[in-house]
C-alpha positions in Angstrom: 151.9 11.1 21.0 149.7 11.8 18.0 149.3 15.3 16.4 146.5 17.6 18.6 145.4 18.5 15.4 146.0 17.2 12.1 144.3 18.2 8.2 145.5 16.1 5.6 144.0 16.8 2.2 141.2 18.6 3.4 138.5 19.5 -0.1 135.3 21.7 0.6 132.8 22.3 -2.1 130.0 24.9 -2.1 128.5 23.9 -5.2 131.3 25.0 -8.2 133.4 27.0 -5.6 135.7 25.2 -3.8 136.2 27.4 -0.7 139.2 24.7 0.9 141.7 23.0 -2.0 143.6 20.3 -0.9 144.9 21.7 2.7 147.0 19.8 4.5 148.6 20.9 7.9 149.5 19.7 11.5 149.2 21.5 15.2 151.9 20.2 17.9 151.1 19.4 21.4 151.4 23.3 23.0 152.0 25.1 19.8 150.7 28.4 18.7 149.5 28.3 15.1 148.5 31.4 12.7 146.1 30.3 10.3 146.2 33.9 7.7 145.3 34.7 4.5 143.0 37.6 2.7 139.2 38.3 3.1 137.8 35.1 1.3 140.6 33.0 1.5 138.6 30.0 3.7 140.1 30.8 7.1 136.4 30.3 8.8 135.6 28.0 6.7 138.5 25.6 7.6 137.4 26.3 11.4 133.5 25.4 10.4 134.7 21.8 9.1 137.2 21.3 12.4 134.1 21.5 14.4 131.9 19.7 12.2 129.2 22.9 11.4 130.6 22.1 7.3 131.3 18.9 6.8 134.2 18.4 4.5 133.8 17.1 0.8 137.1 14.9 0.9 140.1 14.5 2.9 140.4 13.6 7.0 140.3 15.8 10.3 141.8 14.4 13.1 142.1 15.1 16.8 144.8 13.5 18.6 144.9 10.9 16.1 141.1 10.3 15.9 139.3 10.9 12.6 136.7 13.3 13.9 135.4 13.6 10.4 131.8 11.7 11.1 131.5 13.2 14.2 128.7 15.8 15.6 130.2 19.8 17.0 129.0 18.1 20.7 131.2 15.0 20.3 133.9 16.9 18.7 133.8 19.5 21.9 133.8 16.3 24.2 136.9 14.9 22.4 138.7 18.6 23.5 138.5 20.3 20.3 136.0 24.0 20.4 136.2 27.4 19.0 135.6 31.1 19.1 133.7 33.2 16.6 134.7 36.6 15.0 131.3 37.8 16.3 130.6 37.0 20.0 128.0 34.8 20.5 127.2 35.4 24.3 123.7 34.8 25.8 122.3 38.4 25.7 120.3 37.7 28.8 122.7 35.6 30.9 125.3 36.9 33.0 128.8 36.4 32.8 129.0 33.7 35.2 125.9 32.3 33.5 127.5 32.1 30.2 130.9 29.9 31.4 128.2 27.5 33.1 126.9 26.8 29.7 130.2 25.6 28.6 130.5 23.0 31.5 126.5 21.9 30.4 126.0 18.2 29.8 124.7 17.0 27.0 122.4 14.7 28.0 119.6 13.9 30.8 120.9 11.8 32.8 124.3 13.4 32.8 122.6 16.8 33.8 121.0 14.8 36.7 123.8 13.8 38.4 126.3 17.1 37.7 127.4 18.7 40.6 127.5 22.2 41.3 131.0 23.8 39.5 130.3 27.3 40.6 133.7 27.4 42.3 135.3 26.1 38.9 133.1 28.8 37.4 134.3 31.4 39.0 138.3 30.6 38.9 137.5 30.6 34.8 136.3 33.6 35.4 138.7 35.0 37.1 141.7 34.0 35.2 140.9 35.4 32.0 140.6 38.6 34.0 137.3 40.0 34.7 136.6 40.7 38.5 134.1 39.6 41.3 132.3 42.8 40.6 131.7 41.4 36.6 130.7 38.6 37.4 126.8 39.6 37.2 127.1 41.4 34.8 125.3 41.0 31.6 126.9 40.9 28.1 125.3 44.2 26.8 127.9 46.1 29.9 130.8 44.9 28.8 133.4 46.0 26.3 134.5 44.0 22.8 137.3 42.9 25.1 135.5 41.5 27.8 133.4 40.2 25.1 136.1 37.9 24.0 137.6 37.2 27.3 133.9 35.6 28.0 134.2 33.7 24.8 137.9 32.4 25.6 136.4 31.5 29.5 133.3 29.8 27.8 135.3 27.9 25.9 137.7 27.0 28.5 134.5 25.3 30.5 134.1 23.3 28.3 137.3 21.2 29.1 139.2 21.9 25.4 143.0 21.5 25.2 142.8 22.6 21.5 141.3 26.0 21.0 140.6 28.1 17.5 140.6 31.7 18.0 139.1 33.3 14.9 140.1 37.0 15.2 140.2 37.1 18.2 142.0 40.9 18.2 139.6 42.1 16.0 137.7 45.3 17.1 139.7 45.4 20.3 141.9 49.1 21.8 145.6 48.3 21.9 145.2 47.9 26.2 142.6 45.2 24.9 144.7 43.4 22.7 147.9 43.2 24.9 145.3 41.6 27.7 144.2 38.7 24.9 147.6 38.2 23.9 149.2 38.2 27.8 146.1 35.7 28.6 146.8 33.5 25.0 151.0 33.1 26.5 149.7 32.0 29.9 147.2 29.2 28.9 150.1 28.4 26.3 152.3 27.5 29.4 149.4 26.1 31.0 149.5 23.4 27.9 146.7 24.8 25.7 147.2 24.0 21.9 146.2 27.1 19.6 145.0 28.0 16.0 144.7 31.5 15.5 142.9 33.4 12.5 143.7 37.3 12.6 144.4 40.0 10.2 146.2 41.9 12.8 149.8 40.8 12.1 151.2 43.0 14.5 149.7 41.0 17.4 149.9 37.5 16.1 154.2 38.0 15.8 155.0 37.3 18.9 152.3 34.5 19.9 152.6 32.3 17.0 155.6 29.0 16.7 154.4 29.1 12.8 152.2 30.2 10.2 150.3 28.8 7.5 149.1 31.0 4.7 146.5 30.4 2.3 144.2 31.6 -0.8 141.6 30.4 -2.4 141.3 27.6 0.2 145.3 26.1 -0.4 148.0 26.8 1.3 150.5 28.7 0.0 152.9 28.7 2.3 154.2 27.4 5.9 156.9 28.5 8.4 158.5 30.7 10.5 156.4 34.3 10.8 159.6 35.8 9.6 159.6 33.4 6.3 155.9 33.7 5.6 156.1 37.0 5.7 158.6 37.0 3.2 157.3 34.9 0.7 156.7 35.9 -2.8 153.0 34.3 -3.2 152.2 35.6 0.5 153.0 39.5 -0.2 151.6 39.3 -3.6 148.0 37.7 -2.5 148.0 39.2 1.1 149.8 41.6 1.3 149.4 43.4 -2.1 153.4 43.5 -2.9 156.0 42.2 -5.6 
């Protein structure tokens, strides 16, 4: 079976900088990848281009073996392939159960005529990221940053992807938050959900992660074993501020 996900040579240009240099990695079926580097290093950028909202300058994206490198965010999310964002990005004036139906939305006409009602599917999202009935009307203003990303991960979930980028997905969360993301990231891992994870917190990503890949300045600087990237020169000197 081809790669879920696979960057080979991957060049992005903003003008003179060049915010992704030559990256090359792959994503097995049901891995857990950490995607880490410092503040600036091109992390979200390399997300952005995945999805298509930068395209790339040079080099090839592709998603189970498909060059995706041409194709629109839609077609990309239709070919199993979507994200979350540092920021949620929930509808302010939806409700939870509102905002997963947006990720099972058609995207054309005729496909929204004929839909039939998923509020049963839209619920058991719901409810296996772990909010309860009682949330399930409520709107994104009452609930907390980790709700707030559970919503994101369900959203995303609707939308029927088996590859899923999690851009710091622990950030701003309380330690009771983050062991709930990271319990819910293991049990859609055994449920066969391929992941790419940014985060800065190191602590958390440890245990969920098969590898990492480390990078600055847009290249990567090194690949392996959380234990080995950890202990790389080039990685504690640029991230990690040590000899």
């Amino acid at each position: 079976m081809s790669h879920p996900l696979q960057i080979d040579k991957l060049v992005k240009r903003f003008g003179g900088l060049v915010a992704t240099d030559n990256l090359s990695f792959t994503v097995e079926q049901g891995q857990s990848v950490g995607l880490i580097g410092p503040n600036g290093a091109g992390k979200t950028t390399v997300f952005a281009q995945i999805m298509g909202e930068h395209r790339q300058t040079s080099g090839s994206i592709r998603l189970y073996g498909k060059d995706i490198g041409a194709a629109s965010t839609p077609e990309r999310i239709r070919l199993g392939v979507s994200r979350t964002y540092q920021v949620p990005r929930p509808f302010a004036e939806m409700t939870v159960l509102e905002n997963i139906r947006v990720g099972q939305m058609p995207n054309n006409l005729w496909q929204m005529i004929r839909r039939k009602p998923q509020h049963e599917k839209e619920v058991e999202l719901a409810l296996s990221v772990g909010f309860l009935p009682s949330d399930l009307g409520k709107t994104p203003g009452e609930l907390s940053m980790g709700d707030l990303r559970k919503l994101e991960m369900a959203r995303t979930m609707a939308t029927g992807t088996s590859v899923m980028l999690l851009d710091e997905v622990f950030a701003g969360l309380t330690v009771a938050e983050i062991a709930q993301i990271a319990s819910l990231i293991q049990q859609m891992r055994k449920d066969g959900m391929t992941f790419l994870i940014v985060s800065h917190d190191l602590k958390a990503l440890e245990p969920l992660v098969d590898k990492v890949i480390a990078i600055n300045y847009g290249a990567r600087i090194a690949e392996g074993t959380f234990a080995e990237v950890m202990n790389n020169a080039d990685v504690r000197s640029s991230y990690l501020g040590a000899a």
